[in-house]
N, C-alpha and C positions, 0 to 999 in steps of 0.2 A: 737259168737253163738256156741253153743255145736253141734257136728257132731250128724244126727240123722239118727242111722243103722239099720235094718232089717237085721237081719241075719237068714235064711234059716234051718238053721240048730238048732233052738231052736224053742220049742214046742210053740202054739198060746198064752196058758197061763203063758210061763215066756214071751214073748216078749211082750202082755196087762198086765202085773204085770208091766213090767219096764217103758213101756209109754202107759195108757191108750187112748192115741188118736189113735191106730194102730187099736183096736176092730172100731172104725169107719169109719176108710178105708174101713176095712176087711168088714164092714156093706155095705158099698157104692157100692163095687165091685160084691156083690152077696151072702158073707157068713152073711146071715138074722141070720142066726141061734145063732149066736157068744152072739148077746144081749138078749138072754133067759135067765132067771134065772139058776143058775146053769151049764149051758151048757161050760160057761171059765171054770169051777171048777173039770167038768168030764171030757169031750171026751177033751177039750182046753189044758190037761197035756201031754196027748200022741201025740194029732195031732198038726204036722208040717203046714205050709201054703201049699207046695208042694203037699205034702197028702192030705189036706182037696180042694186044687184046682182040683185032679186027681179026687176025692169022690166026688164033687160038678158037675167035667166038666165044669170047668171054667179055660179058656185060662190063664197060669201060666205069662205068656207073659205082658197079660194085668194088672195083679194083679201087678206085676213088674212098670209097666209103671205109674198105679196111686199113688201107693206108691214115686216113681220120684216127680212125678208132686207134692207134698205133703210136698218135699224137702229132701225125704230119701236117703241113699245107702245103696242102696241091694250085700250084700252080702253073702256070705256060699251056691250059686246056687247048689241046688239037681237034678241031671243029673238020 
């Protein structure tokens, strides 16, 4: 089975460009917004998960944690 990473340091819309099941995390955990139309195509180029968890207020922690449970590794943690 192929290793499956999150890396921190690439924008929302290259990480749901390389596996679209990450936008339904992202969905799960709080960022509703990700499955708008348009919305991976604009603000998803620049923003980071880090960013968009700091913009939201939502526990980066957590975000981490379901992604886990989902069978990913998180890694490029934004300090």
């Amino acid at each position: 089975m192929e290793d499956k990473i999150l890396d921190l340091k690439k924008t929302v819309y290259e990480l749901c460009a390389a596996d679209p099941g990450i936008a339904k995390i992202l969905e799960e955990v709080g960022f509703q917004d990700i499955t708008k139309p348009g919305m991976l195509a604009t603000a998803g180029r620049f923003m980071t998960i880090p960013k968009g968890a700091a913009l939201k207020k939502i526990d980066l922690e957590t975000v981490k944690r379901a992604f886990a449970a989902h069978g990913y590794q998180v890694k490029g943690d934004a300090k």
